[in-house]
C-alpha positions as CSV (number, residue, x, y, z in Angstrom):
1,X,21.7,-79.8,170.5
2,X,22.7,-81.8,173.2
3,X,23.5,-80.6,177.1
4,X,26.3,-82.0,179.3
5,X,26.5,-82.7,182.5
6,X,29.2,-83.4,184.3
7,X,29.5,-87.2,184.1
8,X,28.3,-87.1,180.2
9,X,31.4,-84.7,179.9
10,X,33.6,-86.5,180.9
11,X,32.3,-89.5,178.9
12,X,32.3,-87.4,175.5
13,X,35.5,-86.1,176.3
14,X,36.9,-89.7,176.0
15,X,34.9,-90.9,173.1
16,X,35.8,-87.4,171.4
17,X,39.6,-87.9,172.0
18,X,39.2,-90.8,170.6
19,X,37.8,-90.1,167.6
20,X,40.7,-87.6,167.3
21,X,43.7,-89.9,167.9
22,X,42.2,-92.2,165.2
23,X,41.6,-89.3,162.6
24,X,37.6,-90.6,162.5
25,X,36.6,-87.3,161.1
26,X,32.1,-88.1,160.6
27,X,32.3,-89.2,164.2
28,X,34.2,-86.6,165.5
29,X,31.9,-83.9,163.4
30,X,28.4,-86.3,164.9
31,X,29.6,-86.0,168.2
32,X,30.9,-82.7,168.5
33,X,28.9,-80.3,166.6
34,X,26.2,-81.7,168.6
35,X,27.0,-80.1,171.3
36,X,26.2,-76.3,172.3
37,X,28.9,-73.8,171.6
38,X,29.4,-73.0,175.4
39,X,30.0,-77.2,175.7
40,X,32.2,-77.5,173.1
41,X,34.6,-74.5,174.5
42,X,34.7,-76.7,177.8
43,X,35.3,-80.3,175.7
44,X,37.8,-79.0,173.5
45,X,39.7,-77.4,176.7
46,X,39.8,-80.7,177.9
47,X,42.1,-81.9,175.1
48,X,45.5,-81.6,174.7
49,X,47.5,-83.3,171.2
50,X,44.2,-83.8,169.9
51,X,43.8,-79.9,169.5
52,X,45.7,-79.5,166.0
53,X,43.2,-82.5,164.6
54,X,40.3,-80.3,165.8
55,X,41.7,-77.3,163.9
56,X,41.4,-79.7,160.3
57,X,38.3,-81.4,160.8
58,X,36.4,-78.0,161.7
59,X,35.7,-75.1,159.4
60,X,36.7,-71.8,160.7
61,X,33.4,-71.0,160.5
62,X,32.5,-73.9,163.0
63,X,35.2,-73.1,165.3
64,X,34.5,-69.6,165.9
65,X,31.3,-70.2,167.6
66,X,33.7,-72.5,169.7
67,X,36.2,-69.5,170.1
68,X,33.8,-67.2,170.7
69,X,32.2,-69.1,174.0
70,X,36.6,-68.6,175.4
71,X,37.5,-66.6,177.9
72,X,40.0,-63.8,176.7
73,X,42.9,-65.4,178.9
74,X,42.0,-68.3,176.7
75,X,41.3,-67.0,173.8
76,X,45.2,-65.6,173.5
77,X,46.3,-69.5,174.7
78,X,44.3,-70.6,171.4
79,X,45.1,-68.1,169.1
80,X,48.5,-68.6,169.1
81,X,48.0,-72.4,167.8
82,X,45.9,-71.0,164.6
83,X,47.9,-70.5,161.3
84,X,47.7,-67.5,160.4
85,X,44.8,-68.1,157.0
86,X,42.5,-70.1,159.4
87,X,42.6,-67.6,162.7
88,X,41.8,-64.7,160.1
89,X,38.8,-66.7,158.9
90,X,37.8,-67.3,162.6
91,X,38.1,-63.8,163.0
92,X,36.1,-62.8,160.1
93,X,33.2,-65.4,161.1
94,X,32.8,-63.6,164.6
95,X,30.9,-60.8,165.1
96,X,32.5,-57.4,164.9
97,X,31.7,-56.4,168.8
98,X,33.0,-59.7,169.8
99,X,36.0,-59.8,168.2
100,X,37.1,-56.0,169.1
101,X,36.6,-57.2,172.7
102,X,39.8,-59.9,171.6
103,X,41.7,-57.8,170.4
104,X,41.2,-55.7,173.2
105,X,43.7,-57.7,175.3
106,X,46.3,-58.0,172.9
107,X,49.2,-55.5,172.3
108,X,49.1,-53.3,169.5
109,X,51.4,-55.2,167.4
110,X,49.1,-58.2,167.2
111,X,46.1,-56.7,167.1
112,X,47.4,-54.6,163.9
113,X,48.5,-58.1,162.7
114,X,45.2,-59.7,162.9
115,X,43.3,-56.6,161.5
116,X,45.0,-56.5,158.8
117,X,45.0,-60.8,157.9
118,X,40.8,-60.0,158.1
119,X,38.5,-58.7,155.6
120,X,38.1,-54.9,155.0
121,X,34.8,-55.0,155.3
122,X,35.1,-56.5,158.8
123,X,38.0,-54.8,159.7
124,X,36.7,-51.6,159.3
125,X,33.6,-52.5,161.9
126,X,35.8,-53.7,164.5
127,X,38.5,-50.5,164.5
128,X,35.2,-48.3,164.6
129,X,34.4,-50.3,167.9
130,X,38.2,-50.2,168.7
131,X,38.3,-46.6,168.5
132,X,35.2,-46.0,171.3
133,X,36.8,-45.0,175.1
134,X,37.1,-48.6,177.0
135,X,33.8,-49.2,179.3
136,X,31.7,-46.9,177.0
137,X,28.0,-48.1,175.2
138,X,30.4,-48.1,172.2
139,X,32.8,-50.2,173.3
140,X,30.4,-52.8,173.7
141,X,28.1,-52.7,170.9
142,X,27.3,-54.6,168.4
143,X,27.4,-53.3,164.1
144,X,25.3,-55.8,163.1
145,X,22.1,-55.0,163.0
146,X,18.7,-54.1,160.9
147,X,17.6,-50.9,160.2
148,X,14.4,-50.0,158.7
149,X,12.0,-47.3,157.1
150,X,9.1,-45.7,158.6
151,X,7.7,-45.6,155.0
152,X,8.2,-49.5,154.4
153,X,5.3,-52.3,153.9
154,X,5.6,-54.9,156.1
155,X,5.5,-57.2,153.6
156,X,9.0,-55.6,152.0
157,X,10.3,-55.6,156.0
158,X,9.8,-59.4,155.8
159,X,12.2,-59.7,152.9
160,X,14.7,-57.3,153.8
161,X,14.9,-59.5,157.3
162,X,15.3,-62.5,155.1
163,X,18.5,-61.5,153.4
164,X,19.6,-59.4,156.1
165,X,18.7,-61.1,159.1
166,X,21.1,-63.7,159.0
167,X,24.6,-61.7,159.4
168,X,22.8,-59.9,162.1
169,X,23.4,-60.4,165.7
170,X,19.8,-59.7,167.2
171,X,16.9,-59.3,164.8
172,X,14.0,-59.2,167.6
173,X,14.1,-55.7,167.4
174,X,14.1,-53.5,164.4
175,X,14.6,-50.3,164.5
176,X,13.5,-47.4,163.0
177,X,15.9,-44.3,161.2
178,X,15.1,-41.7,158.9
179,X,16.7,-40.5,155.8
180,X,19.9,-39.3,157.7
181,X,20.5,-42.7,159.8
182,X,18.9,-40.6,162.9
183,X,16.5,-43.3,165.2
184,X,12.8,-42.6,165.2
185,X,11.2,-45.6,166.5
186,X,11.0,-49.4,167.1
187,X,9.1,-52.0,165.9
188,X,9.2,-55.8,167.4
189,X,9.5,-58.8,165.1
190,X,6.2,-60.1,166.7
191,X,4.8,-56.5,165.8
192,X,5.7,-57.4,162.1
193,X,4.4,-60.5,162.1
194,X,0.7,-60.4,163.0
195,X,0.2,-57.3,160.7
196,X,-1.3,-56.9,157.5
197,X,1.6,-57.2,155.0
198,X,0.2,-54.2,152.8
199,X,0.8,-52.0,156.6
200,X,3.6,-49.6,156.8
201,X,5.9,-50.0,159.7
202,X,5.0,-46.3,160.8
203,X,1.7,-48.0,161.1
204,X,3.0,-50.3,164.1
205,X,6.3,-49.0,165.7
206,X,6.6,-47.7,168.8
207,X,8.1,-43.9,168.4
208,X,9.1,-44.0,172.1
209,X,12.2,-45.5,172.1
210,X,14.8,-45.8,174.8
211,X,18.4,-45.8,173.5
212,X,21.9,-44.4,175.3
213,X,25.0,-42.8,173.9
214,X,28.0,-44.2,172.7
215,X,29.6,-42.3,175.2
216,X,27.6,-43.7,178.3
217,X,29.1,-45.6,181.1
218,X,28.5,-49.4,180.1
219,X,27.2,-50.0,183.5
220,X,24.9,-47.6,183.4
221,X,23.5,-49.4,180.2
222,X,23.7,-52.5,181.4
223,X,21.3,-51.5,184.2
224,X,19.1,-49.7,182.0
225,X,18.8,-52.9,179.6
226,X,18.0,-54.8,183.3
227,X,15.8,-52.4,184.3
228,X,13.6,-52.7,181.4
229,X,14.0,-56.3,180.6
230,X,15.1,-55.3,177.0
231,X,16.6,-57.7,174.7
232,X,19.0,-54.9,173.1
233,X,19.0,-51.3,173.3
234,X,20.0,-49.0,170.6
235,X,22.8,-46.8,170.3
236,X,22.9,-43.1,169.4
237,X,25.9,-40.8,168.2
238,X,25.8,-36.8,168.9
239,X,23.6,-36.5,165.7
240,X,21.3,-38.5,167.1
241,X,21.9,-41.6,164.4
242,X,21.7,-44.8,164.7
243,X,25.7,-46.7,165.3
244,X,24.7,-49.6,166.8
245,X,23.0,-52.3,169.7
246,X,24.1,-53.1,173.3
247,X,22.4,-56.8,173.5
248,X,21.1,-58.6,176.3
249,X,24.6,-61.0,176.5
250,X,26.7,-58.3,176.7
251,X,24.8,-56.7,179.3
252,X,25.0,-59.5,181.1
253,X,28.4,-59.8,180.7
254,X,29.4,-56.0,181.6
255,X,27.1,-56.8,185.1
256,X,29.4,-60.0,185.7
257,X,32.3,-58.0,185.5
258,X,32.0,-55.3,186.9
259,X,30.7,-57.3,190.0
260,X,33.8,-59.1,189.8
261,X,35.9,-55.2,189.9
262,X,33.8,-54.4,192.9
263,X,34.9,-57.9,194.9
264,X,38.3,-57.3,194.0
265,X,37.8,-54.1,194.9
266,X,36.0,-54.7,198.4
267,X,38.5,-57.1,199.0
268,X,41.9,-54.7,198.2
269,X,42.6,-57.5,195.6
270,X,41.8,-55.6,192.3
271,X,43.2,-57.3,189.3
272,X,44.1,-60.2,191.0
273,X,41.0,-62.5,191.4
274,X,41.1,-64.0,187.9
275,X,42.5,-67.4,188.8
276,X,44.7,-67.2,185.4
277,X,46.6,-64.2,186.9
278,X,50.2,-65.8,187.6
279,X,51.6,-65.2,191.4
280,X,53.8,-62.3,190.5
281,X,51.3,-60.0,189.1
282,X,48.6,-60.9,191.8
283,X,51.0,-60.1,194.6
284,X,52.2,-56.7,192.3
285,X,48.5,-55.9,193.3
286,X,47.7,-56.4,196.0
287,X,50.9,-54.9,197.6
288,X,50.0,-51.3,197.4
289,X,47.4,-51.9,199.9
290,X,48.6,-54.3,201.9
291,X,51.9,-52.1,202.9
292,X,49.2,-49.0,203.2
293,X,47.5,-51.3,206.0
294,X,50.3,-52.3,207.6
295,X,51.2,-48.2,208.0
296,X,48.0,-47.8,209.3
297,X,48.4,-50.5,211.6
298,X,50.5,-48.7,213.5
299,X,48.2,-46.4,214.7
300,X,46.2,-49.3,216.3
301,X,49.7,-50.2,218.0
302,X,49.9,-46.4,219.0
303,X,45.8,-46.4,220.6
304,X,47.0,-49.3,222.8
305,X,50.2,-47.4,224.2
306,X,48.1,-44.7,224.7
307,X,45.9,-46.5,227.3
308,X,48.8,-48.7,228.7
309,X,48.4,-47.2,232.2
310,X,44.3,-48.3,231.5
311,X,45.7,-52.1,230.9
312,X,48.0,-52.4,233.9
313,X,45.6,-51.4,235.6
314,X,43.0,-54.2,234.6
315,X,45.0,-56.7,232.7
316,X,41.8,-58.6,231.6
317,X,41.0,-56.0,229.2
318,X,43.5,-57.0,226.7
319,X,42.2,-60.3,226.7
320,X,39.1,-58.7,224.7
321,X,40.4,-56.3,222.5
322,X,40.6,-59.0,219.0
323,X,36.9,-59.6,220.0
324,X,36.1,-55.5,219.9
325,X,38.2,-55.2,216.7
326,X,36.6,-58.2,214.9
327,X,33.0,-57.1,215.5
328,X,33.6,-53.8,214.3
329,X,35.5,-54.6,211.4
330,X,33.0,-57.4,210.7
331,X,29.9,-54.5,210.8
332,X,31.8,-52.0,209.3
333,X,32.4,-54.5,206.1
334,X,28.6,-55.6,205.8
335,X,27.8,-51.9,205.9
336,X,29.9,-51.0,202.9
337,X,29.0,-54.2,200.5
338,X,25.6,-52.9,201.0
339,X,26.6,-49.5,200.4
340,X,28.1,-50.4,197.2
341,X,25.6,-52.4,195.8
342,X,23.3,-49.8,196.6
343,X,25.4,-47.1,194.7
344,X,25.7,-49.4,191.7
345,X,22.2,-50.1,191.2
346,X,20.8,-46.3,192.2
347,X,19.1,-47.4,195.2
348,X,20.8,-44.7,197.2
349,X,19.2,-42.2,194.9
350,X,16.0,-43.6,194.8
351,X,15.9,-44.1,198.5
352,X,17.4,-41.0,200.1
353,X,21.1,-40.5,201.5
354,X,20.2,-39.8,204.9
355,X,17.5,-42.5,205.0
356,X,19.9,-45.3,204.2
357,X,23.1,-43.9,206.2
358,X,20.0,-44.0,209.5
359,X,19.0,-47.5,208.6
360,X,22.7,-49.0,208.6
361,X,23.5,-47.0,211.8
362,X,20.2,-48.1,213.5
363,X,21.3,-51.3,212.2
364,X,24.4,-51.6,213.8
365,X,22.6,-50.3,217.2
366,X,20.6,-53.0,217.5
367,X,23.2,-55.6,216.3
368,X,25.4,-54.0,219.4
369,X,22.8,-53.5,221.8
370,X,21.8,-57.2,221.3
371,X,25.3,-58.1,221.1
372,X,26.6,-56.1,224.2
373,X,24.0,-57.4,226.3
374,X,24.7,-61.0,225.7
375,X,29.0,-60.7,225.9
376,X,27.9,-59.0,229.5
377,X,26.0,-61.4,230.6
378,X,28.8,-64.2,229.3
379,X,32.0,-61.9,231.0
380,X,29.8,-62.1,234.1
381,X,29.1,-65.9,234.2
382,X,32.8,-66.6,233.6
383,X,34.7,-63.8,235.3
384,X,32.1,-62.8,237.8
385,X,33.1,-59.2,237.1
386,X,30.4,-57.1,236.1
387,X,32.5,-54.4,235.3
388,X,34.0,-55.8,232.9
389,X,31.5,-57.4,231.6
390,X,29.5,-53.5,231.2
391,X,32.8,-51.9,229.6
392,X,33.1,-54.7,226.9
393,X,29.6,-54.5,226.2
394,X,28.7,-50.7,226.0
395,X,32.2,-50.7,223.9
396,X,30.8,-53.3,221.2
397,X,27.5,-51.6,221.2
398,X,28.8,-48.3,220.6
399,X,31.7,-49.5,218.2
400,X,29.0,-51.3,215.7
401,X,27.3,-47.9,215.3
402,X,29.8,-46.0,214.7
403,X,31.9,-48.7,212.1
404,X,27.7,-49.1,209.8
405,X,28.3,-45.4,210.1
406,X,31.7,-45.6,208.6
407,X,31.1,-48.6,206.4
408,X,28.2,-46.7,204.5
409,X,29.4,-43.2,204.4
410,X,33.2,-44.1,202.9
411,X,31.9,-45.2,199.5
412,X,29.5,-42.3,199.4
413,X,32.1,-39.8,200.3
414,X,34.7,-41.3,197.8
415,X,31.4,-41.6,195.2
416,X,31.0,-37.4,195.4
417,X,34.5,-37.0,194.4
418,X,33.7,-38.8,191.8
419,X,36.0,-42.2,192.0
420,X,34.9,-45.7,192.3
421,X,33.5,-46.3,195.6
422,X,34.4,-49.9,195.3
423,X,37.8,-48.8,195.8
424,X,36.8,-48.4,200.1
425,X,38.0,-51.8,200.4
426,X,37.2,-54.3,203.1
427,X,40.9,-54.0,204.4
428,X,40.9,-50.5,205.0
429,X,37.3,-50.4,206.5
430,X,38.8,-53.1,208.7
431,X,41.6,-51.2,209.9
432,X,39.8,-47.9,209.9
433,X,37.2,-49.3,212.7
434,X,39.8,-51.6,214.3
435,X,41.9,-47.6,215.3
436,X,38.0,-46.3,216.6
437,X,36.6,-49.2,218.1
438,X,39.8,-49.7,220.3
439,X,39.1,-45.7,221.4
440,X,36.0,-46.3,221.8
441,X,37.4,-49.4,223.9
442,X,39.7,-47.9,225.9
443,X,37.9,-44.3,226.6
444,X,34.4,-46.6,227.9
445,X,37.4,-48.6,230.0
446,X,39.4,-45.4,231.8
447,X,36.0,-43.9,232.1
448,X,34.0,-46.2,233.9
449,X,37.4,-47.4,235.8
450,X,38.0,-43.8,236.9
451,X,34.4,-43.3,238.3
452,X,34.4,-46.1,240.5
């Protein structure tokens, strides 16, 4: 199976249109199915007319490894060029997980279209997966898999995997259930294979197994499959039985987006950073908190009128205030990415609350200290006024404290009532340390300009 690159692409992308425009189905078939899945998806978006040719000189069963490798906005641009007797075939050649994650995106009228074109059998699989909450273990699990006995030889294991094995999605792991479907162990393929066929699989599992509910969080699985370098975990009901597998690609997929939520998040542009989005929805989006900022905006106009006797009095002040405001905001937006990540991947817990809310604020002391000593020094050389140069640079040392103080305890505070700390945005850090640095700012200023 061949890999692409860039230039080679491009090249196949030609001699593959080609072979399309001239109905040269062998060469078509030698070239493409060459390819890996994940290659094809990206040649065959290159095409255009040549797409209906691909549909006849591919099996469905060929092109659903190509359908599967899609994104979802893609997947529903492609879908709608299948008749309906190949797409069904497509559908029935995909696995159960992956195609409930499809239908997932479409409305309910096509979805109850689709599952009814497939095979009961099927069907049935994916409306079970259909049926778990969204974001749930279940949601994201796979049905095919292979169960076996504690009480089987390996040697009738073997055989079992050979006619099972192929319709299932990860056979590295086998897992154990007793006579009710209820898990009681594990045993690796590699396990099987260096024992003694006349062994029993009781004989070699591993009865500590770690599995999760269909019910738990999928990022919390995801993690758990990281944390442990698994290749699948198992998935448990309320009984304790054996429904299903989370597998390694769907972890990895569930981390991917999720990390993608919390940029959008960080970033007040939730929703909106898929690049396929179109320009009305993305600005329905982010609206909401883009008119919330501009609200809270106004209390940064209202600090400034507060202290306009401060400013007449030394005019040079204003002349720093989008300096003091962008080093706060700047801090104050470090300090929550890392606070975020940390919550997401339990290092808060591990660590200590207090302990990491001290580092980002001793942080952000020494970033100001360092930073307030040189912008004094600079205000001096330029200016030659030292007081100036002090108030600007006590202000930025104190106002990086206090906005790695705010940076890091926002999420947490907004993570103990229980919501999504990803939704502290960037923007609203920003403008939250833009209203204290500038009283910080100005209290330093009429302070130090009242002593003297």
């Amino acid at each position: 199976m061949e890999k692409l690159n860039e230039q080679a692409r491009e090249e196949f992308v030609g001699l593959i249109a080609e072979s399309l425009q001239q109905e040269r189905m062998e060469t078509f078939r030698e070239l493409f199915l060459d390819l890996h899945p994940a290659d094809q998806a990206e040649v065959f978006l290159e095409l255009d007319e040549e797409r209906a040719v691909v549909y006849e000189f591919l099996s469905p069963e060929e092109f659903a490894e190509v359908f599967d490798s899609f994104e979802p906005e893609v997947q529903k641009e492609v879908a709608l060029q299948l008749n309906d007797q190949y797409a069904a075939e497509v559908y029935n050649n995909m696995y159960a997980d992956d195609v409930a994650d499809f239908l997932g995106e479409l409305e309910p009228r096509q979805m109850t279209h689709i599952l009814q074109a497939m095979d009961q059998e099927g069907a049935n699989d994916v409306r079970e997966l259909l049926a778990y909450e969204d974001k749930t273990a279940g949601a994201i699990m796979t049905k095919e898999f292979v169960s076996i006995k504690a009480a089987d030889t390996i040697e009738a294991v073997i055989e079992h995997l050979r006619r099972e094995g192929p319709d299932a999605e990860m056979i590295y792991y086998l897992y154990v259930v007793d006579a009710q479907d209820k898990l009681a162990g594990v045993a690796s393929i590699r396990d099987l294979i260096v024992a003694d066929s006349d062994r029993t699989v009781a004989e070699v599992m591993s009865s500590r197994v770690v599995s999760v509910h269909v019910e738990d969080d999928q990022e919390e699985v995801a993690q758990l499959i990281q944390k442990y370098d698994f290749l699948a975990t198992p998935v448990i009901d309320n009984e304790g039985r054996l429904v299903g597998i989370v597998t390694v690609d769907d972890a990895l997929d569930v981390l991917a987006e999720e990390a993608s939520e919390d940029i959008g998040e960080i970033s007040g542009s939730r929703g909106s950073t898929d690049v396929s989005v179109n320009a009305f929805k993305a600005a329905r989006l982010r609206a909401p908190w883009i008119i919330l900022l501009m609200f809270l905006g106004l209390f940064t106009a209202q600090v400034i009128g507060w202290f306009e006797s401060t400013l007449e009095s030394v005019v040079l002040l204003a002349a720093f205030i989008p300096m003091i405001m962008g080093s706060a905001g700047n801090t104050g937006t470090q300090s929550l990415a890392v606070s975020v990540r940390a919550l997401a991947t339990g290092n808060i817990e591990r660590k200590g609350l207090w302990r990491t809310i001290s580092r980002e604020f001793s942080t952000g002391i020494m970033i100001g200290v360092a930073s307030g000593i040189v912008i004094t020094i600079l205000l001096y050389l330029f200016y030659g006024e030292p007081l100036i140069g002090v108030i600007v640079g006590f202000s930025i040392m104190i106002s990086l404290g206090v906005a790695s103080v705010i940076g890091t305890l926002v999420p947490l505070v907004i993570n103990k009532l229980k919501l999504d700390p990803a939704i502290a945005s960037g923007p609203f850090i920003t403008t939250l340390t833009d209203i204290i640095s500038l009283l910080i700012y100005f209290t330093v200023a009429s302070s130090l300009i009242q002593s003297i």
